[in-house]
C-alpha positions, -999 to +999 in steps of 0.1 A: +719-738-079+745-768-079+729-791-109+744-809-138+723-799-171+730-765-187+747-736-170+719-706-160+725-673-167+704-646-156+711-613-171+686-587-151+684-550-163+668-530-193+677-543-223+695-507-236+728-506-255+745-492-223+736-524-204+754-542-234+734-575-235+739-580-270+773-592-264+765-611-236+738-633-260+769-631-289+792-644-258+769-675-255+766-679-294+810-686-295+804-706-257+774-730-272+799-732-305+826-746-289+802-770-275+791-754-235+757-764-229+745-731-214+709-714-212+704-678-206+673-658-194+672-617-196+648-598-174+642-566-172+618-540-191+619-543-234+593-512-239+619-484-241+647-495-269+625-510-292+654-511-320+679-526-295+656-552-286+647-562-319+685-565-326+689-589-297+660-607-310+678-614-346+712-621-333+690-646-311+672-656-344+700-658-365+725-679-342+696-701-334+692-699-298+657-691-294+652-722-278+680-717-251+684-677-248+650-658-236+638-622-233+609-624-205+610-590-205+596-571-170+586-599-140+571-590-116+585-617-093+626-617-101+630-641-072+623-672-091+647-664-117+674-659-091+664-694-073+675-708-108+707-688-121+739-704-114+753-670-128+746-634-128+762-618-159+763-576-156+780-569-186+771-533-190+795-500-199+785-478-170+769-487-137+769-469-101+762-495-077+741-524-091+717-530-067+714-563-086+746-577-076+745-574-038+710-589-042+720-621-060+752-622-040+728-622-011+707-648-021+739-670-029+742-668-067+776-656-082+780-627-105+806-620-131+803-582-140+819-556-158+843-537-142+826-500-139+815-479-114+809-490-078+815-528-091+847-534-073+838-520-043+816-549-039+832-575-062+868-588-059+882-608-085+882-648-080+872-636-044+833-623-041+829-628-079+842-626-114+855-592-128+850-593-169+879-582-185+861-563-207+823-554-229+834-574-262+818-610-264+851-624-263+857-610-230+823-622-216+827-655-230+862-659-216+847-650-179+819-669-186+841-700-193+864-689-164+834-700-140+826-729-160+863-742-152+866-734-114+860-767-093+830-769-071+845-761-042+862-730-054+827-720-066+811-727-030+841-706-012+833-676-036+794-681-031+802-680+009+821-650+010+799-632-013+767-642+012+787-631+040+799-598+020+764-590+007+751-593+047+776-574+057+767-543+032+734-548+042+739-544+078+762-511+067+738-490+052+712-503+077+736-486+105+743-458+085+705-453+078+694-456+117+725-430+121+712-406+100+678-407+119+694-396+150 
């Protein structure tokens, strides 16, 4: 989504202290400080850390950014919320392969994630995506602003190569799946 208005942020997993969103919505807090107009929405199922939820929903309180930083909890339809997200943000302390990523980098939204697990497999630095530095806020919010300052056409070239990346991992495991059914 190429827009002006706010930057998107779509933050998709379980909200669960091992997915680290808190410090993605205390990244945003220090970004919309310094004066980034930037909106974020968090999806993924709220039933199963009720006392990590209700923290995310004070610091969200207490900074003020009910109106700009959501918790939709599960949807049923994820789709939409990728048609709208300028950025994926995966911000978590432990992840194999996030199925997430290789589906937003198929449908052409960029992704800044965490460097764990599988990630870099998938993700190259300034090249298919953003690698965080780190889990603290400040590290979010200094990849965050990292996308905010590329130029368009940088942004369109990463976008490009991750589409053509993400089809290419798709067509992989597709082989390797008809191979196994020999």
């Amino acid at each position: 989504a190429s827009h002006s208005g706010p930057l998107r942020i779509l933050v998709s997993g379980t909200l669960q202290p091992r997915k680290n969103q808190l410090a993605v919505i205390q990244a945003i807090e220090r970004l919309k400080r310094q004066g980034h107009d930037i909106v974020a929405d968090f999806i993924g199922y709220t039933e199963f850390n009720p006392e990590y939820v209700s923290d995310c929903r004070k610091v969200i309180a207490d900074c003020g950014l009910g109106g700009d930083v959501r918790l939709h909890g599960f949807v049923n339809d994820p789709l939409a919320f990728y048609d709208r997200a300028d950025l994926l943000l995966i911000a978590a302390f432990d992840e194999s392969m996030p199925q997430t990523i290789i589906q937003a980098m198929a449908c052409g939204v960029p992704v800044a994630s965490t460097n764990v697990g599988g990630v870099r497999e998938i993700l190259r630095h300034r090249y298919t995506g953003l690698l965080i530095g780190g889990q603290s806020p400040d590290e979010i919010a200094s990849a965050i602003l990292e996308w905010i300052l590329l130029s368009t056409e940088q942004r369109l070239e990463m976008v490009d190569r991750a589409q053509r990346a993400a089809n290419f991992l798709a067509r992989s495991t597709y082989v390797k799946f008809e191979l196994i059914g020999l």
